[in-house]
Backbone bond lengths (Angstrom), bond angles and torsions (degrees), N, CA, C in turn:
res aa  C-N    CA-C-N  psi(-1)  N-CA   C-N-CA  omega(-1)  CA-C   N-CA-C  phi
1 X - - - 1.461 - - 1.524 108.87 -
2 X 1.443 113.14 140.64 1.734 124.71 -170.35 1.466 90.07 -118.01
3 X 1.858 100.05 129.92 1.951 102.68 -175.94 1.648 86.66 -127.78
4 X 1.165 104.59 161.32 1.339 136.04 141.31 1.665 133.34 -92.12
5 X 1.130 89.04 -38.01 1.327 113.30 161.69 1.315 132.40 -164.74
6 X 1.444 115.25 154.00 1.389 129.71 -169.98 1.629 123.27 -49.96
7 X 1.593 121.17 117.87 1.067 133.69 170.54 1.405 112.03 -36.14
8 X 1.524 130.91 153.96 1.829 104.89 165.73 1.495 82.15 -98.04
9 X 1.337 139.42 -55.40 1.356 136.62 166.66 1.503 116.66 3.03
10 X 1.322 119.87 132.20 1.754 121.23 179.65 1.455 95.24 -79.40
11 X 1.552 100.03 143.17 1.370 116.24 -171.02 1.490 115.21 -101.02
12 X 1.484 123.50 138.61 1.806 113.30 -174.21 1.610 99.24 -108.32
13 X 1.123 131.49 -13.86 1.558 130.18 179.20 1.192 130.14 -137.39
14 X 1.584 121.18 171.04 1.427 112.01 -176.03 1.458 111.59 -71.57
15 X 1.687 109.69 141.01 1.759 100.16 -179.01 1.676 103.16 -130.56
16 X 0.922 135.24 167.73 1.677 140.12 166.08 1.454 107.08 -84.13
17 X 1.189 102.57 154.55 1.689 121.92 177.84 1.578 88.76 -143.42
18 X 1.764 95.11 141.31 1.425 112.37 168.02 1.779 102.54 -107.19
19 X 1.646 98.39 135.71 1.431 94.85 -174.56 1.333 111.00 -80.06
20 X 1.412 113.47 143.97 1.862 107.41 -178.41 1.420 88.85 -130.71
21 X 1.473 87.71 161.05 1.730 118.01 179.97 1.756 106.97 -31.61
22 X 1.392 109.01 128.59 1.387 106.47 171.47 1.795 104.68 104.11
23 X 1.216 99.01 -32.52 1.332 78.55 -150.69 2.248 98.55 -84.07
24 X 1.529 90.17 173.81 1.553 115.22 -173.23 1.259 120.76 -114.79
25 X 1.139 134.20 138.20 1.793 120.27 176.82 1.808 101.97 -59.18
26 X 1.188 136.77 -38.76 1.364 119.10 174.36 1.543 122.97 -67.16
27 X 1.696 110.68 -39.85 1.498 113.17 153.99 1.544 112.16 -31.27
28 X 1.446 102.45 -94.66 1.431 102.41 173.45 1.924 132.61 -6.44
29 X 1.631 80.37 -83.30 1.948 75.49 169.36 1.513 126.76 -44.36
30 X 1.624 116.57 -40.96 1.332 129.75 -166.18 1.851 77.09 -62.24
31 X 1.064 137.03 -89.98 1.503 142.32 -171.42 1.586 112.18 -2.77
32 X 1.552 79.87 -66.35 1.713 77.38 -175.48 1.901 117.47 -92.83
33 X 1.247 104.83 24.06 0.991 99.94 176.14 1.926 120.07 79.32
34 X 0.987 120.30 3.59 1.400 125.74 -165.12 1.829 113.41 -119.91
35 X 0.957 98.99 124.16 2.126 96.98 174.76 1.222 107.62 -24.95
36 X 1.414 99.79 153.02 1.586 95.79 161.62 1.496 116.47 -77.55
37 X 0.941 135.12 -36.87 1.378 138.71 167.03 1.555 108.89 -29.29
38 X 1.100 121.67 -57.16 1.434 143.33 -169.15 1.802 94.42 -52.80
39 X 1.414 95.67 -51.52 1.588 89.99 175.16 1.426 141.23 -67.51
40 X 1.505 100.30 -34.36 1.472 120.97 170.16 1.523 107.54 -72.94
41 X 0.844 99.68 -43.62 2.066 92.49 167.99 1.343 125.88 -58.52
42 X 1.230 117.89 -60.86 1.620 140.81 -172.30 1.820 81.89 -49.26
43 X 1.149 142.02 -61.76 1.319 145.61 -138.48 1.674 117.64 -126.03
44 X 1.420 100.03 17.20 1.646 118.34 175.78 1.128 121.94 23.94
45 X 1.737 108.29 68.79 1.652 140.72 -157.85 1.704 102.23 -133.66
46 X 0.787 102.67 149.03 1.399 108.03 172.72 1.675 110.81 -147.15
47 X 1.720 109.08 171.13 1.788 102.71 -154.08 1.329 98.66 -74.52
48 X 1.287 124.91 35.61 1.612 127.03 -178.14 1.995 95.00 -102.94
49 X 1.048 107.36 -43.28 1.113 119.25 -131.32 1.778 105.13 -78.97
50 X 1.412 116.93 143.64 1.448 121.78 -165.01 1.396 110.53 -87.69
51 X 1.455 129.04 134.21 1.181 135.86 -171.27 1.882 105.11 -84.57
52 X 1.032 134.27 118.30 1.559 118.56 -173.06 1.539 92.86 -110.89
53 X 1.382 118.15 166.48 1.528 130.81 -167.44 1.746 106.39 -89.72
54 X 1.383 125.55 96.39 1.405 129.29 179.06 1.191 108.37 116.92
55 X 1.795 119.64 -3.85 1.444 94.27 159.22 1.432 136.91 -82.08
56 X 1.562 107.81 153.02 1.659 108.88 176.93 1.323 117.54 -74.52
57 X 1.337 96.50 126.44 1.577 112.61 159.42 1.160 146.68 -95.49
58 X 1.873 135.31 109.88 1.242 101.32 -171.21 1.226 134.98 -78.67
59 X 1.266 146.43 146.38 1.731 136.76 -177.38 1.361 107.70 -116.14
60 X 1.181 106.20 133.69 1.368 108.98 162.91 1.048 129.59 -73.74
61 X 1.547 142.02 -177.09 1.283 137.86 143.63 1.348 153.57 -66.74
62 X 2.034 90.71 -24.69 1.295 118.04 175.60 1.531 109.41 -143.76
63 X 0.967 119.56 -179.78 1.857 114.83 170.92 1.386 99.83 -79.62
64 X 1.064 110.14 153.23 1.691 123.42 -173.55 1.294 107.22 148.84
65 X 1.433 97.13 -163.86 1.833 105.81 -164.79 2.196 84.05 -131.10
66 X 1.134 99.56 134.81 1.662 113.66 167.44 1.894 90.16 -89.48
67 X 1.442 106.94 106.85 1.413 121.18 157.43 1.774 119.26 -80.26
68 X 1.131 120.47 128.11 1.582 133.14 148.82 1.330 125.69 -72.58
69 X 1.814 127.59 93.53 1.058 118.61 179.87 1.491 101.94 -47.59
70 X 1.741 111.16 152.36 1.123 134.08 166.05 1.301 117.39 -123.78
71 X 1.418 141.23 152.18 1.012 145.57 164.70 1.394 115.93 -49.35
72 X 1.299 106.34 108.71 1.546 125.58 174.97 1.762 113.51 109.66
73 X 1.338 119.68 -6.76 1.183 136.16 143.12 1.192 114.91 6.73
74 X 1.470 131.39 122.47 1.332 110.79 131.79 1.463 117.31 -148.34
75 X 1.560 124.63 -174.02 1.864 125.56 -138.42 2.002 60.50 -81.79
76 X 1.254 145.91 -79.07 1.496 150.75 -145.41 1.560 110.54 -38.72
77 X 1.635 101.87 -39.74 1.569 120.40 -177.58 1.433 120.85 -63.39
78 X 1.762 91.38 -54.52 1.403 86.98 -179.20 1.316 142.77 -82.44
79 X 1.898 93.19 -8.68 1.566 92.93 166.95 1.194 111.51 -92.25
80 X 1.506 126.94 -13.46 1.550 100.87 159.79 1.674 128.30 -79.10
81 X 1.389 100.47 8.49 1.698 107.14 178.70 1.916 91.31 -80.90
82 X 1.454 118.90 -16.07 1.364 93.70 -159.94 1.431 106.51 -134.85
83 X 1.546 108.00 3.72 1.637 95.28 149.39 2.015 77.11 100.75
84 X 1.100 115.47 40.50 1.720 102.57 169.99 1.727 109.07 -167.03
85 X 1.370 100.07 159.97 1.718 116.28 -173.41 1.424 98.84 -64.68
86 X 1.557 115.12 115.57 1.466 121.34 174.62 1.562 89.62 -50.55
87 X 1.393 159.47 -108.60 1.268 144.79 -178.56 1.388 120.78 13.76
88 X 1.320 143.68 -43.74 1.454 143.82 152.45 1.738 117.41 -45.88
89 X 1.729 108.73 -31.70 1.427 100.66 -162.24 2.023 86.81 -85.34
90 X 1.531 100.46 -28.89 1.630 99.27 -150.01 1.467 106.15 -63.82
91 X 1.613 104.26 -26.05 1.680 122.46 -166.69 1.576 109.79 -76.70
92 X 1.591 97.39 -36.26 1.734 112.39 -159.71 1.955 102.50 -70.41
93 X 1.654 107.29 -49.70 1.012 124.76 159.52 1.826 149.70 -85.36
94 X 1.597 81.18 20.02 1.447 97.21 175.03 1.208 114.93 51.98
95 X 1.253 123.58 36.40 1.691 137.72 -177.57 1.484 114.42 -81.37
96 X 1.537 127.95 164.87 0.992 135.10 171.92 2.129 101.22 -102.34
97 X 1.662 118.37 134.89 1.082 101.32 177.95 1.737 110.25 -61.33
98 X 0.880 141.18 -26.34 1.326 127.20 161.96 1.741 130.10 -95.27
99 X 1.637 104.28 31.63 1.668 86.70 -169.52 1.419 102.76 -80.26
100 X 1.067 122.35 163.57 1.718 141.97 174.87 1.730 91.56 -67.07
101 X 1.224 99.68 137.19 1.370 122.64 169.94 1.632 113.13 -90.02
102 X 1.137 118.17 145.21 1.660 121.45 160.98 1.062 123.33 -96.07
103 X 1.441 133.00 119.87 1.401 104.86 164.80 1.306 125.65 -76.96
104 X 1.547 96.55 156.70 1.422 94.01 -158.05 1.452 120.51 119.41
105 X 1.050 104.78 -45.48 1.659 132.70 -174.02 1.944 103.82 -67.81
106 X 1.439 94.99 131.64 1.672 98.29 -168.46 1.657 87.45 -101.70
107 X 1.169 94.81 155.38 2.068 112.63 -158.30 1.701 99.70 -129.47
108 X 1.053 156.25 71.75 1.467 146.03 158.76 1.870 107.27 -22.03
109 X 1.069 121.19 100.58 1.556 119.50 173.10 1.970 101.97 -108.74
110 X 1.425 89.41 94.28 2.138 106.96 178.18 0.966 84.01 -72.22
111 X 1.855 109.62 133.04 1.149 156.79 140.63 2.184 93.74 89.28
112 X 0.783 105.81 5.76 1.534 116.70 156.70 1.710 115.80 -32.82
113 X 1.340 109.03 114.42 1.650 104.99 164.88 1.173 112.22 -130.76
114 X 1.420 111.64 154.90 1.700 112.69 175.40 1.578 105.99 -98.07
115 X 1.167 113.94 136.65 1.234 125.84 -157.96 1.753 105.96 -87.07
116 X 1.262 81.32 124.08 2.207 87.59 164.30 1.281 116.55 -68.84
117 X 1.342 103.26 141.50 1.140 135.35 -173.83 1.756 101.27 -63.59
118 X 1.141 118.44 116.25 1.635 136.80 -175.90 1.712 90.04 -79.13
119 X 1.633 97.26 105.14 1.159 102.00 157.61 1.678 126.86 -41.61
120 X 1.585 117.48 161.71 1.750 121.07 175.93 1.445 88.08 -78.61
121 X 1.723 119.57 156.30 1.330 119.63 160.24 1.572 84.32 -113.35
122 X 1.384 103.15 161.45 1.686 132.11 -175.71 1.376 120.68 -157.18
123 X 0.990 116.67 131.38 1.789 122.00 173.13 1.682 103.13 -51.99
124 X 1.720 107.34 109.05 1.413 104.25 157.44 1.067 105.18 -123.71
125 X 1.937 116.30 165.00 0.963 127.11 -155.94 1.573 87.84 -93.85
126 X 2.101 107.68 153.75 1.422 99.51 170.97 1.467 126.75 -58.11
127 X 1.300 120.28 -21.99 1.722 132.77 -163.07 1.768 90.67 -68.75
128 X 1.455 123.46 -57.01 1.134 124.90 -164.57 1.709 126.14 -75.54
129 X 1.503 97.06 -5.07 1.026 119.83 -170.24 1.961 97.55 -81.29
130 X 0.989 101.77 -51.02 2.057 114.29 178.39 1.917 106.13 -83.05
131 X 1.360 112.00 29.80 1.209 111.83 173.31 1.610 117.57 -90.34
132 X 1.595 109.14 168.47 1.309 118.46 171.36 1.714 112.72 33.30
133 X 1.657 117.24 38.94 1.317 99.04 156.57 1.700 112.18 -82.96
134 X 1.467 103.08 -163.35 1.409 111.71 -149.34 2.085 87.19 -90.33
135 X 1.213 120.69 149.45 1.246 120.57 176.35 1.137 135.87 -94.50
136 X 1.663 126.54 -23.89 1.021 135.34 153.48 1.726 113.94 -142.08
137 X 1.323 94.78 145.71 1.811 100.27 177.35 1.773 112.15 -42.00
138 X 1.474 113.25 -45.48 1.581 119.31 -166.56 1.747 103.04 -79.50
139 X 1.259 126.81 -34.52 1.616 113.10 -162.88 1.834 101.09 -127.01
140 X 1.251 135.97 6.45 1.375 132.96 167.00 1.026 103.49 -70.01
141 X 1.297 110.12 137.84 1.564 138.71 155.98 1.675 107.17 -110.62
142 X 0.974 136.81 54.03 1.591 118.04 179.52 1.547 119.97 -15.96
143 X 0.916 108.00 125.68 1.706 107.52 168.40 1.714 111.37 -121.75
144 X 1.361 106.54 159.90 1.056 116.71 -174.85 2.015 106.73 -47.98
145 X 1.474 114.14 166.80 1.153 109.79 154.18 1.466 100.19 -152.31
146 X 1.352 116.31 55.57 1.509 107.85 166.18 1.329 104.34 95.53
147 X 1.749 119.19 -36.70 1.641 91.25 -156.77 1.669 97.91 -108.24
148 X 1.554 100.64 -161.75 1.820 110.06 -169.35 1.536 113.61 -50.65
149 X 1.538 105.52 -49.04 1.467 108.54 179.28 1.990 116.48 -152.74
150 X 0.764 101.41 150.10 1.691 120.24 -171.87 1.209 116.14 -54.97
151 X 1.225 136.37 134.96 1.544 145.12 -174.20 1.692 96.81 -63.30
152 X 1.096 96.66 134.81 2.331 98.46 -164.65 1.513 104.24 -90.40
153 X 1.341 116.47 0.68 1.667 89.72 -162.63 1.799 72.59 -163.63
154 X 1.874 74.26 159.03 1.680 85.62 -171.77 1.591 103.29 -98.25
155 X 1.142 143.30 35.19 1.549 167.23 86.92 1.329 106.54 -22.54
156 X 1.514 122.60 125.72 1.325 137.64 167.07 1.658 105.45 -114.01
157 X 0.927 128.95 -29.30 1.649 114.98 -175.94 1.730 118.97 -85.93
158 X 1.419 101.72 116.40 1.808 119.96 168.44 1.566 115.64 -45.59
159 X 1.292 117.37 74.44 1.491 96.06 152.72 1.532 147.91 -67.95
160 X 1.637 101.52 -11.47 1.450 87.03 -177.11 1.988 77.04 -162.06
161 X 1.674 100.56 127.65 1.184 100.46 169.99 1.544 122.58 -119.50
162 X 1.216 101.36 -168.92 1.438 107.80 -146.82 1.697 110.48 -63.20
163 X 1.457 145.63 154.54 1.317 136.57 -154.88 1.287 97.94 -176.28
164 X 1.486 124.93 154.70 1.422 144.07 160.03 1.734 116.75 -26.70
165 X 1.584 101.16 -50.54 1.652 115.01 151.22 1.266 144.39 -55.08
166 X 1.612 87.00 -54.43 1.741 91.79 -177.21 1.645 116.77 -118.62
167 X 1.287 94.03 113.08 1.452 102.09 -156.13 1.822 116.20 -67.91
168 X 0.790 128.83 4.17 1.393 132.07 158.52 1.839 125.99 -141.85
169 X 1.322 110.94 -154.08 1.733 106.21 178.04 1.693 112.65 -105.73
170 X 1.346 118.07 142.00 1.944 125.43 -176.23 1.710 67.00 -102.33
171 X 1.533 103.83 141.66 1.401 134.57 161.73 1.888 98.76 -131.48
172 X 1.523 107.95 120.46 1.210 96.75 172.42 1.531 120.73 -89.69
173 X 1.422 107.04 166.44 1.649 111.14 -161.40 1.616 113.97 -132.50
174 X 1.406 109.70 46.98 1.843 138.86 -162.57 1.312 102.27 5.81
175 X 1.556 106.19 69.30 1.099 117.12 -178.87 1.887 120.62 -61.22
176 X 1.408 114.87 174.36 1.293 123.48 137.64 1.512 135.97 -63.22
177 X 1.635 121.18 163.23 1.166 126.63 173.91 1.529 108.74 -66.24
178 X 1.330 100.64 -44.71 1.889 108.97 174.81 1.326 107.64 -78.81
179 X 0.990 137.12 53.68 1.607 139.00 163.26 1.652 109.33 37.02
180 X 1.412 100.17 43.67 1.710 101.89 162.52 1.088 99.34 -123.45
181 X 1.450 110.66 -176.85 1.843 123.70 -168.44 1.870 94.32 -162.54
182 X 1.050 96.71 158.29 1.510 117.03 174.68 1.240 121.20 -122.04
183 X 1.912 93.56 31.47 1.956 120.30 -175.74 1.358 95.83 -113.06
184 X 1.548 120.72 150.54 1.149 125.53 146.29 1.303 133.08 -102.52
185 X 0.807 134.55 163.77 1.891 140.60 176.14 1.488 98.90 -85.16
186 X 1.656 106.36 143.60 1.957 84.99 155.30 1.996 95.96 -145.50
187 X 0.696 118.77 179.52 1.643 152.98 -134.11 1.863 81.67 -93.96
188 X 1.157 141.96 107.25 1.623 141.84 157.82 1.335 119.27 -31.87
189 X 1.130 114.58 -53.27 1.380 136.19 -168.79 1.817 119.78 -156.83
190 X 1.196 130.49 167.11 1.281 129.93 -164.13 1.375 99.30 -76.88
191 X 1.257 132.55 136.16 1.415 131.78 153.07 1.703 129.43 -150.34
192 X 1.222 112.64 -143.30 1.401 105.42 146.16 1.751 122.66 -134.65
193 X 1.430 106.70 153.19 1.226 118.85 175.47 1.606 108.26 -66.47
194 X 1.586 101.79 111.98 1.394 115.91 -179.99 1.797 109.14 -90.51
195 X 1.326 106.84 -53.75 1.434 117.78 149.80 1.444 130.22 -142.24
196 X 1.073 116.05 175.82 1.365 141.55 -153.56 1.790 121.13 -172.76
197 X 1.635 100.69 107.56 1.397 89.86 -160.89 1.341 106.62 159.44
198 X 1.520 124.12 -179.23 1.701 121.98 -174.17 1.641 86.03 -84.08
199 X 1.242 101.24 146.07 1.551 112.82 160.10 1.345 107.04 -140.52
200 X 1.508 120.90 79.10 1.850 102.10 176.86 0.510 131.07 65.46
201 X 1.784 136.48 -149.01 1.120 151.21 -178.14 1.895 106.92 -72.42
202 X 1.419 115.33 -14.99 1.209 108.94 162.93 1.932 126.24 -74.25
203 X 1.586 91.94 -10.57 1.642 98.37 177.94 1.570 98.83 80.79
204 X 1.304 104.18 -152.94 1.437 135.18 159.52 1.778 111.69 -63.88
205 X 1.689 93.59 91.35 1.445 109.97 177.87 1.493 124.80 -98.70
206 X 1.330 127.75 172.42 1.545 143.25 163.41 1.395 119.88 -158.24
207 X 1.381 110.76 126.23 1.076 135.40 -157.45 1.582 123.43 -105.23
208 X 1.136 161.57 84.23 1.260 118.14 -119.22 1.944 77.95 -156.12
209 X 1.328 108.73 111.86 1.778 122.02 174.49 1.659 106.07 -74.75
210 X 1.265 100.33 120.26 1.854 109.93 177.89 1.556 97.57 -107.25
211 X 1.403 128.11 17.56 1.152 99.12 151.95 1.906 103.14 92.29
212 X 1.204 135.97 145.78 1.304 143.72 175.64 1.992 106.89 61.85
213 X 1.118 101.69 31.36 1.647 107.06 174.49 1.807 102.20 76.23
214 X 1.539 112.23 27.52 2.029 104.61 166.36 1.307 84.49 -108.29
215 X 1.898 88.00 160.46 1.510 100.26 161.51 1.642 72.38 -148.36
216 X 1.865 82.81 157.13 1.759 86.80 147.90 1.558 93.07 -128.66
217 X 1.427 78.31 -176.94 1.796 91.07 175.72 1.993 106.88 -153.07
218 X 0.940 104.51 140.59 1.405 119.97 178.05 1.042 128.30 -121.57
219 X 1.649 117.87 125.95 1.412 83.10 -155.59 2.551 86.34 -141.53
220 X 1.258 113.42 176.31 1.559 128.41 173.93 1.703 92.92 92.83
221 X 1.207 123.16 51.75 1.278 104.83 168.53 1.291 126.18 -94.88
222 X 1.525 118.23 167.53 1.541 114.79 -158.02 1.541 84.88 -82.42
223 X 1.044 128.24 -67.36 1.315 163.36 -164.20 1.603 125.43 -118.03
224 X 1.802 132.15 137.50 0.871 124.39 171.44 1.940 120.00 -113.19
225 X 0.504 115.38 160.58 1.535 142.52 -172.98 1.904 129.48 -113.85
226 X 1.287 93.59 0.43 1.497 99.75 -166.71 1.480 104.60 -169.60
227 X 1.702 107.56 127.83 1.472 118.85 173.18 1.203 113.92 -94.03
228 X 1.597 117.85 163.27 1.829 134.43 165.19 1.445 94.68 -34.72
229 X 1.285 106.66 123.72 1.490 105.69 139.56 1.361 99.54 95.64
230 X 1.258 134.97 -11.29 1.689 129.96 145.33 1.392 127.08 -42.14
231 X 0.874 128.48 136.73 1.395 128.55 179.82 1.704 105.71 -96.41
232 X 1.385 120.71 126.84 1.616 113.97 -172.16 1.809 105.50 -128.10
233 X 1.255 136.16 -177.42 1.556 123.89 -167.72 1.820 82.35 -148.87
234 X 1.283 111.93 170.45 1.580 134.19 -165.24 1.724 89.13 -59.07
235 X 1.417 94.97 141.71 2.067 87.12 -178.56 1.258 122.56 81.67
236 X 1.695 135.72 -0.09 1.061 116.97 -179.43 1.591 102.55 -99.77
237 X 1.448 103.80 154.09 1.764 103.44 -154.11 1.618 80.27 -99.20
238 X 1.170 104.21 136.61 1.448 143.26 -160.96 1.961 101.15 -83.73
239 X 1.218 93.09 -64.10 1.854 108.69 -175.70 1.531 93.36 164.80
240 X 1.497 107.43 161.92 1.033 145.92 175.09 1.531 127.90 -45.24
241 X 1.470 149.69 107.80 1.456 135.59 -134.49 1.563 92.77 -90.66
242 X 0.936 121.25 158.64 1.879 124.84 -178.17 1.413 109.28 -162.77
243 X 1.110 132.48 -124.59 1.610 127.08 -145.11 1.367 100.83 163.27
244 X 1.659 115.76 26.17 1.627 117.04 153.47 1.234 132.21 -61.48
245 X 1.548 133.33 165.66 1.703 121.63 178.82 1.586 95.03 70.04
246 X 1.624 94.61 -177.52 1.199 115.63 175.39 1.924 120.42 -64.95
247 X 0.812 106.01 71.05 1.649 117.18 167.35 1.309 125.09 -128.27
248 X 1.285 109.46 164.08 1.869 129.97 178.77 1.107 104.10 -102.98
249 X 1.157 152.44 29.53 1.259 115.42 -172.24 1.889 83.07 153.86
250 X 1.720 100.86 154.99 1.291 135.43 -178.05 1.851 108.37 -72.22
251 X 1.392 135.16 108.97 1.390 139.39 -137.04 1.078 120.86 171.43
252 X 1.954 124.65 135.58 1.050 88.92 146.84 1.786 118.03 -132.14
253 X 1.624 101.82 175.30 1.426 100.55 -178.10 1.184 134.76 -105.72
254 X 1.464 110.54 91.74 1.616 115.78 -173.84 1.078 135.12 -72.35
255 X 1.716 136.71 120.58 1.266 114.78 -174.65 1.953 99.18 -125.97
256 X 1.039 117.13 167.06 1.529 143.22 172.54 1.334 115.39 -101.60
257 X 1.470 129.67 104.09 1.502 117.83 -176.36 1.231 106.36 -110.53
258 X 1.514 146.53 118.39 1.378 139.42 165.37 1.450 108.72 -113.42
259 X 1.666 109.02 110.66 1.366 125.88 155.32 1.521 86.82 81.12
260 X 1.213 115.66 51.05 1.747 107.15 -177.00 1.134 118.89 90.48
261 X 1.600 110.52 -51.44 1.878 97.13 -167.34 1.294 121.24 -116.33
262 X 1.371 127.29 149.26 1.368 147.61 -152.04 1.884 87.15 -62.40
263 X 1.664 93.50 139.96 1.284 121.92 169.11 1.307 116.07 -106.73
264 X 1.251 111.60 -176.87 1.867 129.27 -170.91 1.665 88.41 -94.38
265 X 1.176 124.31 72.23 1.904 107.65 176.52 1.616 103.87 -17.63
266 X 1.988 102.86 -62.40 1.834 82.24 -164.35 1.021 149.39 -104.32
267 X 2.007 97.16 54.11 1.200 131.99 -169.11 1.578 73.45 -110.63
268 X 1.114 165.27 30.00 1.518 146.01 161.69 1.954 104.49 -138.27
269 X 1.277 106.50 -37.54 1.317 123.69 178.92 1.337 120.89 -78.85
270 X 1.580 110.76 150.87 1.631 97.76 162.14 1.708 105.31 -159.84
């Protein structure tokens, strides 16, 4: 099936979408109902990648990963290649738990992700660890320095690190008594803005999908700078650091999410 736009009807198969003016790979998914991930996979895109006017897209039906049997395949393999109960693929696709696979043969795996690449860990020194953040809110540009992702805030000192509790790193941002700062946040790496907005005890958050199952998320801001569904690159200043949500104090709180679960931030950062 060839769309223009999204059915409201629940969908049972893969269909095409033609991209029209305006639209975003997070637009898109939000449309049809499906992750963005789901989209960048199905169509071997990543949050780099430029949307042009009339190209086809494939969509799924559900979030997941569209698998290609391969030679040597099997229903046991591939749901442990993707993080799900072989029983989800057998049900979704009306499978037998033992039928013979084809290669060749396209597989719907619901709620299926392809897994990020587990950063190397390495002995770094603490000095190098508080390097190349951004220097002032008005004239930083962060630039790369080699590693996974960019120091987020123009604050270099750890107040509170990562723990069984607290699922990512507080970098303070020499704040005010009134929970403002004259720091900005900026963007780790290029992606897209998934959200942006109050979230709870995170306050004034940003959310931002890099694509291969990371997210980070940032969250106590004074102020934001950036909507859902913008596309932003390493260095773009996010909003203003503050002391929204549940916090003490002027900060902000960075976390690393791969495939769902909380990462070492400064196993990606530096």
């Amino acid at each position: 099936m060839t769309s223009s736009a999204a059915s409201m009807a629940p969908r049972e198969s893969v269909e095409t979408y033609i991209v029209q003016s305006g639209d975003t790979l997070s637009t898109i998914a939000s449309q049809f109902g499906i992750s963005t991930n789901t989209l960048l996979w199905a169509n071997n895109l990543t949050v780099r990648s430029v949307l042009k006017l009339n190209t086809e897209l494939t969509i799924l039906p559900v979030s997941g990963v569209l698998h290609t049997v391969k030679s040597g395949d099997t229903l046991s393999k591939i749901a442990s290649t993707y993080g799900v109960d072989q029983t989800e693929i057998v049900t979704y696709n009306n499978l037998d738990d033992d039928a013979a696979l084809t290669v060749g043969e396209k597989i719907i795996v619901p709620g299926g992700e392809i897994q990020a690449p587990v950063p190397v860990s390495r002995p770094v020194a603490i000095k190098s660890i508080f390097t190349s953040p951004p220097t002032t809110s008005s004239t930083s540009t962060a630039s790369s320095t080699g590693a996974r992702m960019l120091w987020p805030t123009d604050g270099h000192y750890i107040v509170r690190g990562l723990s069984w509790y607290h699922t990512g790193v507080d970098i303070d941002c020499d704040g005010r008594a009134n929970g403002t700062s004259t720091n900005d946040n900026y963007a780790a790496a290029d992606g897209i803005v998934q959200y942006s907005g109050a979230k709870g005890g995170y306050g004034n958050t940003v959310e931002i999908n890099h694509g291969n199952g990371i997210v980070t998320r940032y969250g106590h801001f004074y102020s934001l700078y950036v909507t859902t569904g913008q596309s932003v690159t390493a260095g773009t200043p996010l909003g203003r650091c503050g002391s929204t949500g549940n916090s003490t104090g002027t900060h902000l709180h960075f976390e690393v999410i791969g495939n769902g679960r909380f990462k070492n931030p400064l196993e990606y950062i530096r």
